[in-house]
LODOMI-637636 format. One record per residue: z, y, x of N, C-alpha, C in turn; residue in one letter. Coordinates in steps of 0.1 Angstrom, whole numbers, plus 5000, padded with zeros to 4 digits. Example, Ala and Ser with C-alpha at 12.3 -4.5 7.8 and 13.67 -1.06 7.14 Angstrom:
507849435132507849555123507849675132a507149785128507149895137507950005129s
end
This chain:
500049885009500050005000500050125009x499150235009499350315010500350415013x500850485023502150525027502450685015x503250655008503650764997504250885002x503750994997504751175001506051114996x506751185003508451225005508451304990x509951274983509951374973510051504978x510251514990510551714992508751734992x508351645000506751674999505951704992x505751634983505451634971505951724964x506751774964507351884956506452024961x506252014971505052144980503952144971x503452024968502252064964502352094945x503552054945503352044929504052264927x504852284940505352414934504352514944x502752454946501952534951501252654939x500952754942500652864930499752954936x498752994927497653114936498353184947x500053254938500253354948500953314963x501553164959502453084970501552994977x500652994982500052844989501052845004x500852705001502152645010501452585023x500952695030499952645049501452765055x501452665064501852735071500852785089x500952885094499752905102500052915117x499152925125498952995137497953035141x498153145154496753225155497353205175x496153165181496653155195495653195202x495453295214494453365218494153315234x492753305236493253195248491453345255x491853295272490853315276489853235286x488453285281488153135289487753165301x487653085312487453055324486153095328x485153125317483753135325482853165310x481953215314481053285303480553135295x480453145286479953035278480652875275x481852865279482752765279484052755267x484052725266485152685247484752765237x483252715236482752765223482852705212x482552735198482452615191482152455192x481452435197480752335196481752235211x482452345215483352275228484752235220x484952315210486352275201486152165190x484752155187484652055177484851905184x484451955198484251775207485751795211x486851865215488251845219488951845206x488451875195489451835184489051655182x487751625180487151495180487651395189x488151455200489051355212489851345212x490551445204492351415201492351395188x492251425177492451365167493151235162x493151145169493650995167494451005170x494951125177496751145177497451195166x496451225158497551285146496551195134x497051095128495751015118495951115109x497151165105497351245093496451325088x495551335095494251455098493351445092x493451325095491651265085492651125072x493651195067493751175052494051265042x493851235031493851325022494951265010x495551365001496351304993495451274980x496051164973495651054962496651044953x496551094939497351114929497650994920x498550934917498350824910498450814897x497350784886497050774873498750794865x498450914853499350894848500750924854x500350964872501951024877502950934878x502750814879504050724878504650704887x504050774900505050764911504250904918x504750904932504251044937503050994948x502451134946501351074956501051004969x500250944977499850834986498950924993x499150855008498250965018497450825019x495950805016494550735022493950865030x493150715038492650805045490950825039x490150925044489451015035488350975040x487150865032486050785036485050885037x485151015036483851145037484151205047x485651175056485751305063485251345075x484751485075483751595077484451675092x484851665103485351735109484551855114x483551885107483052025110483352065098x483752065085484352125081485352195078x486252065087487652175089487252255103x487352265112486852295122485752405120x486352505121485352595115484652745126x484252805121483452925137483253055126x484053175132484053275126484153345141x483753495134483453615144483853725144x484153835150484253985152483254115159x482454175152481754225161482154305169x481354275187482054275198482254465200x482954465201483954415209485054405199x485554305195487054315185487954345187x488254395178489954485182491154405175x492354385178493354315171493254325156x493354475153493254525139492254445133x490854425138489954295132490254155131x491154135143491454025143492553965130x493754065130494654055119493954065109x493454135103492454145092491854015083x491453965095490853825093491953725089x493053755097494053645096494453645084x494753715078495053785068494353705058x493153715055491853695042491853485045x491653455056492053315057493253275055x494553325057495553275051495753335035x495253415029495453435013494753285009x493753185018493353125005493752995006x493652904995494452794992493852695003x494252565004493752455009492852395001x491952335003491352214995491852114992x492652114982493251984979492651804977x491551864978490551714978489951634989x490851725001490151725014491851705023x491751655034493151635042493651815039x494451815043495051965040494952055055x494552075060494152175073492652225072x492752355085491552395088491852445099x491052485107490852585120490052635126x489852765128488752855131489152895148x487852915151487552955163487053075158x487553135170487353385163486653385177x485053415178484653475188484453625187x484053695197483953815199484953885200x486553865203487253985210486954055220x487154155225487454225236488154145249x487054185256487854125270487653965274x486553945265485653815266486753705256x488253745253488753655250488353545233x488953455226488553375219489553315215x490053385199491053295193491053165184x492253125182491852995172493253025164x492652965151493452995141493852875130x494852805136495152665123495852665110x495652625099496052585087496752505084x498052445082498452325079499552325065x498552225060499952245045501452195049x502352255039503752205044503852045045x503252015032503351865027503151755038x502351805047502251725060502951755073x504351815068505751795076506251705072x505751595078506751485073507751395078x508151445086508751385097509151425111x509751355117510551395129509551355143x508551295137506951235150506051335146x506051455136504651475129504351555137x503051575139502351665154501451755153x501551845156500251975145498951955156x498051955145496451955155496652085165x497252195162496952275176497752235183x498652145187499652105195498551985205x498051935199497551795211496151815213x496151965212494652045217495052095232x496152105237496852215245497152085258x496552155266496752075283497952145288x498552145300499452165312498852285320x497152195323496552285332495152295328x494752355337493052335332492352245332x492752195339491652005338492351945327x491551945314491951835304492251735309x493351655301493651515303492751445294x492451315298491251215294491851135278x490951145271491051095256490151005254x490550905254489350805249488950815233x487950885229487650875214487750755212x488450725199488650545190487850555178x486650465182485750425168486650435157x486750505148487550535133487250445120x487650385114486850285101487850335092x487850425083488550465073488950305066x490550305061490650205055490250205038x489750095031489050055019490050185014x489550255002490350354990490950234979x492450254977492650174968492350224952x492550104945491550164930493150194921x492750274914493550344901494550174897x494150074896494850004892495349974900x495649944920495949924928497450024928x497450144929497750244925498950264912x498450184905499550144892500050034893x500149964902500949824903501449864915x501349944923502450034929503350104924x503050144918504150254912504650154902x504250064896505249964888506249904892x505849844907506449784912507949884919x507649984924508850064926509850104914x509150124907509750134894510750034887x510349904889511149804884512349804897x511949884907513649844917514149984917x513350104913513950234909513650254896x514050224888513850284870513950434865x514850534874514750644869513950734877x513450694889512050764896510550804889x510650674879509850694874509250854862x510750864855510750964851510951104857x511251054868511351184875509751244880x509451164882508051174893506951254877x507351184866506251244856507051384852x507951424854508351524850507951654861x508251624872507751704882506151734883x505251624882503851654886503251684868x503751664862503251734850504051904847x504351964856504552114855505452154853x506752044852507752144853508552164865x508852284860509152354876510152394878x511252304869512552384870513052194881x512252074873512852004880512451994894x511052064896510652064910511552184919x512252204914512952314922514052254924x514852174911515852134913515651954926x514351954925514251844940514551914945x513852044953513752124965515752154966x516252164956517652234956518252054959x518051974956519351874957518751814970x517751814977517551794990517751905000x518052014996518652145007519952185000x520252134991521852144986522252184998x522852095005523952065019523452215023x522752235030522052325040522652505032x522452515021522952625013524652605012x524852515005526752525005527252505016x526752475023527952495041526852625048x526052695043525552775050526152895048x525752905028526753015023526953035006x527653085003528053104986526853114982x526252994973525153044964525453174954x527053204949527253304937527253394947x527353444959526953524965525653594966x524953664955523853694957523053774968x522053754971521653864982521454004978x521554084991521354234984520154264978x520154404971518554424963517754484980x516754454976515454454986514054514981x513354604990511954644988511154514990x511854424994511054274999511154224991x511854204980511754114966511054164955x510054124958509054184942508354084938x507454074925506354014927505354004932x504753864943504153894952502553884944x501053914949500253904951499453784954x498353754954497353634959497053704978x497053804979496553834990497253845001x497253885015498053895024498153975032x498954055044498654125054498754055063x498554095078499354025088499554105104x500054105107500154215122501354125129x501054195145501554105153502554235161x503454175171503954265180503754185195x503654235206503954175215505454225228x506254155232507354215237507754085252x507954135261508454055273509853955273x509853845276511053775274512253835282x511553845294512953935302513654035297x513154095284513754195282514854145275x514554095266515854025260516853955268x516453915283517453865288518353955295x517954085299518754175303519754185290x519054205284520254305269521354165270x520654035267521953955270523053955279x522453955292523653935304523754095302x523454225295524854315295525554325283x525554235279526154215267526854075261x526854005274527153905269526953815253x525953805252525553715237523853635239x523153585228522353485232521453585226x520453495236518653555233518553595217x518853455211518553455197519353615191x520353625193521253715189520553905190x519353885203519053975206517853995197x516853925196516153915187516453935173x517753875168517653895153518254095154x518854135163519454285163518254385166x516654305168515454415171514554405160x514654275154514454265141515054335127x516854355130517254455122516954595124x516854625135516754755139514954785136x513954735135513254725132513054805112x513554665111513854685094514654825093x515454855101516354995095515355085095x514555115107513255195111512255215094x512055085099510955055082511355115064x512455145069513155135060512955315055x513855345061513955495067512655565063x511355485073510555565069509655575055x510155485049510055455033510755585023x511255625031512655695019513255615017x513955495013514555415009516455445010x516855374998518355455010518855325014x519355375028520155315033521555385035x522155295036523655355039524455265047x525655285057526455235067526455075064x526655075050527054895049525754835042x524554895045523054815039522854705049x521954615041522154455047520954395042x520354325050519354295048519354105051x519554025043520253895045518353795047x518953715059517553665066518553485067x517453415067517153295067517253245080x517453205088517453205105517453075105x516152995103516152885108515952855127x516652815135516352815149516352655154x515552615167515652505177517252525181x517952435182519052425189519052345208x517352345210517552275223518452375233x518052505230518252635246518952755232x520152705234520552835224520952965230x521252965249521753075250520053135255x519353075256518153135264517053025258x515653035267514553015264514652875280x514452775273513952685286512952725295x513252705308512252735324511052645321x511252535317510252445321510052335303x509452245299509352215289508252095292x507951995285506951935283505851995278x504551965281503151995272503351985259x503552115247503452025236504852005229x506052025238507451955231507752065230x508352175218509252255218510252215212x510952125213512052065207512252035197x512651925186512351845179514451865168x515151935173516651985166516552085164x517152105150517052255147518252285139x518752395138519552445125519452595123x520352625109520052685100521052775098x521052925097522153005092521553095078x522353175076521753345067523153395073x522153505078522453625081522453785077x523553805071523453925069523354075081x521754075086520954185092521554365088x522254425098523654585092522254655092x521154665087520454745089520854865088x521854935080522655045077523555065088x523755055104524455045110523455135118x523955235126523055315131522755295145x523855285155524355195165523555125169x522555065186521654965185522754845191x524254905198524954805202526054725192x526254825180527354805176526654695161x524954695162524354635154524554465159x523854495174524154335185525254305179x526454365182527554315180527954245167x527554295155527554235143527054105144x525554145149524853985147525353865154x526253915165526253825176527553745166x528553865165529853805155529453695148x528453755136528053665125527553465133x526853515144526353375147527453275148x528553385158529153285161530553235155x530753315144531453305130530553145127x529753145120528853065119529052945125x528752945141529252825145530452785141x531652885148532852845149533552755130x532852825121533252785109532752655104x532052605113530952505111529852495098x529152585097528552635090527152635092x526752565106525452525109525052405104x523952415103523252285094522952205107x523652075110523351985121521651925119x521251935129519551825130519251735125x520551645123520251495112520051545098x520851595092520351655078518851755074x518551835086517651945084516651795084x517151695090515451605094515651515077x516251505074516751415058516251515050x516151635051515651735037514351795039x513151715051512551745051511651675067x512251695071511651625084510851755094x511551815101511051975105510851905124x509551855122508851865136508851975144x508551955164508752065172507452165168x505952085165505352205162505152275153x505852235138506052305127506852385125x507852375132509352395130509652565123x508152655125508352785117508052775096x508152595099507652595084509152535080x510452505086510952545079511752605070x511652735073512352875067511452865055x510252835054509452815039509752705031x510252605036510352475032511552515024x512552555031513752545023513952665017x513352765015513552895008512652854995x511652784991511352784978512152754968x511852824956513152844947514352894950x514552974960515753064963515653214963x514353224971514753344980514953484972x514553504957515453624956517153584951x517253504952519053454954519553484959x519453424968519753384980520053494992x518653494993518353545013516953675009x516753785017515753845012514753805021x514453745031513153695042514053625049x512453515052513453425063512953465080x513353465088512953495104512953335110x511853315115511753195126511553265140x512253165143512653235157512153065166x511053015171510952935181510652915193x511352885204511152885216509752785223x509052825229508352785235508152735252x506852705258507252625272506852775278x507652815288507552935296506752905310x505552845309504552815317503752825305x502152835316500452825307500352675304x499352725290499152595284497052595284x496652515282495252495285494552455270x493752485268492252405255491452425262x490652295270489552315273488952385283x490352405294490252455301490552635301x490652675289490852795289492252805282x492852915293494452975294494553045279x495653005276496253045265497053165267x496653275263497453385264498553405253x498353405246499553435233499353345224x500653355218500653305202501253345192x501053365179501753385169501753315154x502953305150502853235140502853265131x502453225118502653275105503053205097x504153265089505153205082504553255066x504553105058503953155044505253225038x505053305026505753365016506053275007x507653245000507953204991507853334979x507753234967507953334955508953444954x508153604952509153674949509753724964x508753704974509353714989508453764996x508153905000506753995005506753975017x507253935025507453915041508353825045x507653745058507953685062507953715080x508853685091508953665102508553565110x508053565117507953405128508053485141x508453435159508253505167508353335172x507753335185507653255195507753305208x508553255216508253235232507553195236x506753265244505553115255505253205266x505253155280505053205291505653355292x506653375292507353485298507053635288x506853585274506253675264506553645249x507653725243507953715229506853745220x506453675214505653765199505753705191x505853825182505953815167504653835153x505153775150503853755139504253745123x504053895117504553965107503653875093x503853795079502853735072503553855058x502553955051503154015044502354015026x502854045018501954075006501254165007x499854165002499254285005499154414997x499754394989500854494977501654534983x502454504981504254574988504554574998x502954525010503454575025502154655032x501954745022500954795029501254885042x502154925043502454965058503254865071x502654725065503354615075502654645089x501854735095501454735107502554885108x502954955101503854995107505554935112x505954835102507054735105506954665121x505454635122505654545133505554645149x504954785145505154895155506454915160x507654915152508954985151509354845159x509054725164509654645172510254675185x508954725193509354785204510654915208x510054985195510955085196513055025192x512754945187514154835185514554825197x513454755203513854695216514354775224x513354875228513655025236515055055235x515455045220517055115220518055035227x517954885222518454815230518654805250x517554825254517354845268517954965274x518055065266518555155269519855175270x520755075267522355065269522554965280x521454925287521554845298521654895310x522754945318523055025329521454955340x520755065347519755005354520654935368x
end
């Protein structure tokens, strides 16, 4: 039989909605080594050679007659890898702004649900000869603590690719509709009340698909924090849009590690205080009022491999595989850029000390949050909460602080993009990689039309912070 979605899984697709599609992204900018080398036709043959590392790739999900159990991943007897694999452009010379732009209009649109759930574009024509790529991956194919994202086993050490033996592929036979119902009978007769469960969720209602998402992140909310604690009111909680923005920031890792060692507190710590200080900025220049005790409560899913810093060295590929989880209340109303650190840092380590972090065995039981998904957390577990709850979530994941390779061409940056839950206009992702923070802002394109100014005000965060750092 057929290997079946997870009920959190399944729940993704069933609480997917024009305005919520559930991909979580990346955009990673590489440059190549020589005029005419990792072009399209060079990414369709390096995806084609790695591929058989992730089968997940070339299957697609299979609904089962009548709903009687949840859906089955086969694998997909049409599949097309030039169709996911895809070639878009910028006329040259491109500028970021074009680039975002784009990111932007590809992530507003849904997956093909008839088709494995990914895509990826190669962006020619930047400036400076460079050439980005841009992946798609639905949540639903987080499934686990092995799962491995296609941009992940695209990525060398160095520039000489390592050797892939392509594996002749034979899609296995599609099972038939009645194959399919004597599955789902058969579980049925050793689980009897799944069965109703499973028709109640994929026929539309959405209170019990929320109440999966809720009794599988139960744990993770009541030791995180008071559900009757509601979050503060927010310009971030509205109703969102089908469309998207997206803008990036770029910032040096060292910088963050000064502000730490004069301050004694963790990387992470420094981050979430340039991120508030950001938001106060954003805020401000809104008119908006803020005041001494405004608060801006964030989702902080993090890796627990390197909590006080960013690992030196890393495997190809492994950003660590443990994670946990806080909410944080962000003093945006705190005028102070030290006396802000200082909050944040309290809060984390309140948090720890209360035991109030979500350990790695459970985050992997309510969903299974792999090292290269790990920014699809904060989405995973925020559906159906987040105007509750939390008003955005921040992913914060560390990366290998050495170059990574496709095809021979150096990877300069990356950013991630974090989808929006319902009722949630922005979202944060930032990653580490080679000696360089960046962030990658996913916004509505309604209620954040000045999200390229949010992600400007980063630096200036930072700056304030540096600036209490005796030279």
């Amino acid at each position: 039989m057929p290997p079946r979605l997870s009920a959190l899984d399944a729940s993704f697709l069933y609480l997917e909605q024009p305005t919520t599609p559930m991909h979580v992204g990346a955009v990673s900018i590489f440059r190549r080594p020589r005029a005419g080398t990792f072009d399209y036709d060079g990414l369709v043959d390096l995806v084609g050679q790695r591929i058989a590392l992730v089968p997940r790739y070339r299957q697609k999900v299979r609904h089962v007659p009548g709903n009687l159990a949840r859906p089955v991943w086969i694998d997909d007897p049409d599949f097309d890898l030039a169709y996911h694999v895809r070639r878009s452009g910028l006329p040259k010379p491109g500028s970021d702004e074009q680039l975002t732009e784009l990111v932007a209009r590809l992530m507003s649109r849904p997956l093909d649900h008839t088709r494995p759930l990914w895509e990826m574009y190669i962006v020619e024509g930047l400036a400076q000869g460079r050439v980005a790529v841009i992946t798609k991956t639905h949540q639903a194919m987080v499934d686990g603590i092995s799962a491995i994202d296609i941009g992940q086993v695209i990525l060398d050490v160095s520039p000489e690719p390592r050797t892939a033996t392509e594996e002749l592929w034979m899609p296995r036979p599609e099972p038939s509709d009645a194959q399919l119902v004597l599955g789902a009978v058969a579980e049925a007769v050793a689980r009897p009340g799944e069965i109703v469960d499973n028709t109640r969720v994929a026929a539309g209602d959405a209170l019990a698909t929320v109440e999966k998402v809720a009794g599988a992140a139960g744990r993770l909310f009541s030791i995180a924090w008071t559900a009757s604690r509601g979050a503060p009111g927010s310009p971030l909680n509205v109703a969102i849009s089908t469309q998207r923005r997206f803008a990036v920031a770029r910032t040096e890792l060292e910088s963050y590690r000064r502000v730490r060692a004069a301050h004694g507190c963790t990387v992470n710590d420094v981050v979430l205080t340039v991120v508030a200080g950001a938001l106060r900025d954003w805020l401000l220049s809104r008119g908006e009022p803020v005041t001494p005790s405004s608060t801006i409560r964030a989702m902080v899913p993090l890796s627990v491999r390197g909590e006080a810093d960013v690992p030196s060295s890393a495997s190809a590929g492994t950003l660590g595989n443990r994670v946990t989880s806080f909410l944080v209340d962000l003093p945006v109303g705190e005028p102070s850029p030290v006396v802000r650190l200082h909050h944040v840092a309290h809060a984390m380590r309140e948090h720890t000390a209360n035991g109030q972090s979500v350990g790695a065995d459970t985050l992997v039981r309510i969903g299974g949050f792999a090292p290269p998904t790990l920014h699809a957390l904060g989405a995973r577990a925020a559906s159906g909460f987040s105007k509750r709850i939390f008003n955005l979530v921040v992913t914060n994941v560390p990366g290998p602080q050495f170059p990574l390779y496709a095809a021979g061409a150096r990877m300069l940056e990356m950013f991630p993009v974090v989808p929006l839950a319902k009722g949630q206009a922005l979202a944060v992702g930032l990653t580490s990689y080679d000696g360089g923070v960046y962030y990658g802002f996913n916004g509505d394109r309604d209620a954040m039309p000045d999200l390229d100014v949010l992600a400007g005000m980063v630096d200036e965060s930072l700056d304030e912070l540096l600036a209490t750092v005796a030279a």
